[in-house]
C-alpha distance (Angstrom), angle and dihedral (degrees) to the residues before:
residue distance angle dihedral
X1 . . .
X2 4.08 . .
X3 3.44 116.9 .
X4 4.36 133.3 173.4
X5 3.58 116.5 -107.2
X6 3.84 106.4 -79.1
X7 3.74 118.2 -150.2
X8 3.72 133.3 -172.8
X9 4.08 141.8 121.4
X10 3.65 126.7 -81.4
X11 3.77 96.6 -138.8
X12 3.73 89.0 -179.1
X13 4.24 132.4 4.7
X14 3.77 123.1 173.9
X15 3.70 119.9 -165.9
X16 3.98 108.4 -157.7
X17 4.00 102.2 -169.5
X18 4.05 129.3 -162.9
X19 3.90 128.4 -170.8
X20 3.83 100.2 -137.3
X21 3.77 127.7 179.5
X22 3.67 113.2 -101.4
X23 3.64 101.3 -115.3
X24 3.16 92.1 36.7
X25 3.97 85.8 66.7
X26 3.67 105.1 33.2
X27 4.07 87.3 62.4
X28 3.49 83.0 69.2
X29 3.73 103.6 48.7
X30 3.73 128.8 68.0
X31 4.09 102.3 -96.1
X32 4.33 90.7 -114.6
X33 4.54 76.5 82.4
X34 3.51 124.5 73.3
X35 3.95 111.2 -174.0
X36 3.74 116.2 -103.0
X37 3.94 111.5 -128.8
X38 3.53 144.7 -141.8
X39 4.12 110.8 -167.2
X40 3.80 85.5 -30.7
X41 3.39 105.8 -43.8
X42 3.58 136.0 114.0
X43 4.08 116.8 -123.1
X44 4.41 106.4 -137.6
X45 3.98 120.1 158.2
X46 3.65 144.0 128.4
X47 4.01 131.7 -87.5
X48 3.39 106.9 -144.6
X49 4.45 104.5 -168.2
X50 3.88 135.3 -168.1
X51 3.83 92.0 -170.2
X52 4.50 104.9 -179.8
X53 3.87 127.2 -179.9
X54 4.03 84.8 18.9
X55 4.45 96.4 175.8
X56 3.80 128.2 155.1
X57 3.91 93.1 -98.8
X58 3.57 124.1 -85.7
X59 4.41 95.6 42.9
X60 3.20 119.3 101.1
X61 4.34 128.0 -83.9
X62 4.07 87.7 -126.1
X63 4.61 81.5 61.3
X64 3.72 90.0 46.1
X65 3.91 122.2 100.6
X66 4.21 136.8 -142.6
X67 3.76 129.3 -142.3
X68 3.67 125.9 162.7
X69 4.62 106.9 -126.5
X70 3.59 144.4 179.5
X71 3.72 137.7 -143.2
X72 3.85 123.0 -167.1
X73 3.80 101.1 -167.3
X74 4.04 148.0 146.7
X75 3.83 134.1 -133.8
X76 3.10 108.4 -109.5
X77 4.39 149.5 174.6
X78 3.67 125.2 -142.6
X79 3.93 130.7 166.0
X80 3.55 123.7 -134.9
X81 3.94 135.0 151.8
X82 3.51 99.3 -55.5
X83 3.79 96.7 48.1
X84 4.03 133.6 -103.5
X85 3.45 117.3 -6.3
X86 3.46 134.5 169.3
X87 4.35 140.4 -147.0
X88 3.77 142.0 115.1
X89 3.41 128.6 -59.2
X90 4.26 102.1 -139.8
X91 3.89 108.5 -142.4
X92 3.70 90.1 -174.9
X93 3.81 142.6 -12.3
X94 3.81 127.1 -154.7
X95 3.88 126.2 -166.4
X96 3.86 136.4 -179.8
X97 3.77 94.8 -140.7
X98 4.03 125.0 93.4
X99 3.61 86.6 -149.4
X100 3.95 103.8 55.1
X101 4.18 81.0 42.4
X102 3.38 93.5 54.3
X103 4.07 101.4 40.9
X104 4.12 88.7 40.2
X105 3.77 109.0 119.8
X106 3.88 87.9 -4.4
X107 3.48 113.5 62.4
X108 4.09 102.7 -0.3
X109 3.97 128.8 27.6
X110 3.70 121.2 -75.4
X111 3.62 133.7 26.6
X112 3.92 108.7 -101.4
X113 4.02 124.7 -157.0
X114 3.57 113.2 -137.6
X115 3.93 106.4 -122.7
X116 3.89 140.3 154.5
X117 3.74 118.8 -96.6
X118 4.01 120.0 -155.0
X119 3.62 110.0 -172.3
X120 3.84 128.0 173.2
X121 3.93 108.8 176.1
X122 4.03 109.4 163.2
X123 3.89 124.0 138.2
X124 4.01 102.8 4.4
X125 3.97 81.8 -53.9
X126 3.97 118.4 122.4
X127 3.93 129.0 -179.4
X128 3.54 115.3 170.0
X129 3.98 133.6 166.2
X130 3.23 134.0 -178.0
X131 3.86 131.1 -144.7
X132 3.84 125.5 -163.2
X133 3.63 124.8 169.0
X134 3.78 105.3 -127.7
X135 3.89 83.7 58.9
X136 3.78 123.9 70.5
X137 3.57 88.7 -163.7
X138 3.89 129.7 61.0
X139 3.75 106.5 -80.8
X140 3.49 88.9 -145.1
X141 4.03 128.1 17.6
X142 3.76 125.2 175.5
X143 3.61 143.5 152.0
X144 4.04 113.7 -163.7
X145 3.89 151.4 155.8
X146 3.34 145.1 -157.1
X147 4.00 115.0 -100.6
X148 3.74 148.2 168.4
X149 3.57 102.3 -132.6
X150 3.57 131.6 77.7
X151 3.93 121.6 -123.9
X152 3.59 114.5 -93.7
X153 3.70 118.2 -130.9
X154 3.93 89.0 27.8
X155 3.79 107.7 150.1
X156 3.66 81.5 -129.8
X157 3.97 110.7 85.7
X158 4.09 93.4 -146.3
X159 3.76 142.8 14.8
X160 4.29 83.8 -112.9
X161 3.93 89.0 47.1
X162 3.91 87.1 55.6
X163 4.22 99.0 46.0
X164 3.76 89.9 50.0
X165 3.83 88.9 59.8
X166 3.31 89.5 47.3
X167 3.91 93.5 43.5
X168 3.46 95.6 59.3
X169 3.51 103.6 46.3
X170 3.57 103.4 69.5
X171 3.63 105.9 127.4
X172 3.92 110.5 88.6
X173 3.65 130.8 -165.7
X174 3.91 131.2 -160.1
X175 4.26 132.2 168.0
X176 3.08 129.2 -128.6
X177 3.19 119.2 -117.2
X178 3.94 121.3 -89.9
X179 3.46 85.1 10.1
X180 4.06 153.0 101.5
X181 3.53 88.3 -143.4
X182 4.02 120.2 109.8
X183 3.56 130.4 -170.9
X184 3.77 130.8 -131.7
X185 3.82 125.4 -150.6
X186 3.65 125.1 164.5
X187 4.12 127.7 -157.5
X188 3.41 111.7 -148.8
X189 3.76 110.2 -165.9
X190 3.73 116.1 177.3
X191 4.02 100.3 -164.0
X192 3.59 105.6 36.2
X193 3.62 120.4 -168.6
X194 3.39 143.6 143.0
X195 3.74 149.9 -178.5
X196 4.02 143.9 -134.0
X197 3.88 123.9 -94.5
X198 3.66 127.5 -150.0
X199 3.66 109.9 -151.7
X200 3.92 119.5 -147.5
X201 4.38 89.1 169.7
X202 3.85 139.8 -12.6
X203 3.60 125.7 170.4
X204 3.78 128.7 176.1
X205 4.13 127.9 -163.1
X206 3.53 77.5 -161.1
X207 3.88 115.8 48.3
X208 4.54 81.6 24.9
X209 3.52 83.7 65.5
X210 3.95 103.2 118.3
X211 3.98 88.7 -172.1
X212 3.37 94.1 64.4
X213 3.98 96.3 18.1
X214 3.55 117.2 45.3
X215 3.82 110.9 -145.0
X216 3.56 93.1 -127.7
X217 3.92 88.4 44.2
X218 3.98 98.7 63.9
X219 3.80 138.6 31.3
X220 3.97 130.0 176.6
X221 4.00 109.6 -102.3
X222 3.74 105.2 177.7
X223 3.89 153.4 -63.3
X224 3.55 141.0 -113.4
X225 4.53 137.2 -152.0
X226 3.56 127.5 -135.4
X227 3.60 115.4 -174.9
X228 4.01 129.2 176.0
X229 3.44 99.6 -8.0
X230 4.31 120.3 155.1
X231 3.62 109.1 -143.3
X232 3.94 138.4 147.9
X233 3.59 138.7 -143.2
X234 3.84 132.8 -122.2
X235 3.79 139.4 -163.9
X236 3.42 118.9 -117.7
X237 3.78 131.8 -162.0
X238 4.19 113.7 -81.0
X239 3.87 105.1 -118.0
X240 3.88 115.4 -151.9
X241 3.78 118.8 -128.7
X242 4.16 123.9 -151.5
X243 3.63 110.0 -79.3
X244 3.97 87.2 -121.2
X245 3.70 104.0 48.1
X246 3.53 103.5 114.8
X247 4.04 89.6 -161.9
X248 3.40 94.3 109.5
């Protein structure tokens, strides 16, 4: 799935990050991915992404367009043509705009849920939940603020240890569903840089799911801001999964 270099601002991204036992993760992946680890530990979260003035590049900001979206995804390696590589497999996204719903897996990369977004952000504050109907409970609940410290007992040995990760794992791929077929996109952000999170609560129906997350197989390990950061987005090459991986 080709698409023009889209361009925008990230006004806000939140990175919510798990350390997950590898097999625990690769069950849910299609078998091409092998989890990418830090001291033995596999690296799962949630992007959480006020994208604004989002245009194919070259239009104008005042044509572009805003939705609040999610990304539940996994660090992962592959191999392909060109050698190792590395990214996030994307389980499932979830937007609040009609349009990115609509062109999702048609038009532009990745199937997206349409879902409701509540978002405070005032003062370094956040709250923000997210409400999809096949879940009962908030897809997404959290209560965070900006900070200068690091969380203790990351995985991660630094706040610089962490946003390299992160850095280089910018190419994303999701399937399409009832099919082998996943798609590529790549963010392209030319001043990277992001900030600590303290975390007063974060739940998941996703990652709190104990029959595809054992409670003894995953624990919360810490999140990350983005604020006011110009970036663009790029199509990458569809990779083709195994007819009978059930990963998808």
């Amino acid at each position: 799935m080709k698409i023009p270099a889209i361009t925008g601002l990230i006004k806000r991204r939140i990175l919510l990050n798990y350390r997950v036992e590898p097999d625990v993760v690769q069950a849910i992946m299609p078998s091409m991915f092998r989890p990418k680890l830090v001291r033995g530990y596999a690296i799962a979260g949630i992007c959480l992404i006020r994208l604004e003035a989002i245009r194919p590049k070259g239009l104008p900001a005042l044509l572009g367009v805003s939705s609040e979206n999610s990304a539940h995804r996994v660090a992962v390696e592959w191999q392909d043509a060109s050698g190792s590589r590395e990214g996030v497999f994307v389980p499932r996204r979830d937007t609040d705009s009609r349009l990115n719903a609509l062109a999702g897996g048609r038009i532009f990369p990745g199937v997206h849920h349409l879902s409701r977004f509540d978002v405070s952000d005032e003062g370094g504050r956040i709250s923000l939940k997210v409400s999809a109907a096949d879940h009962a409970m908030p897809l997404v609940d959290l209560k965070v603020s900006e900070s200068e410290q690091f969380q203790k007992g990351s995985v991660f040995e630094s706040l610089e240890e962490s946003s390299r990760f992160f850095e280089n794992g910018c190419v994303g791929y999701s399937s399409r569903p009832n099919s082998c077929i996943l798609d590529g996109l790549l963010l392209k952000v030319p001043e990277w840089n992001v900030l600590p999170l303290s975390v007063e609560h974060v739940s998941s129906a996703y990652f709190d799911d104990h029959s595809l997350f054992p409670p003894d197989s995953i624990e919360f390990d810490h999140a990350l801001l983005m604020r006011d950061i110009l970036h663009e987005w790029h199509s990458e090459p569809v990779m083709t999964a195994a007819p009978g991986d059930r990963n998808l």
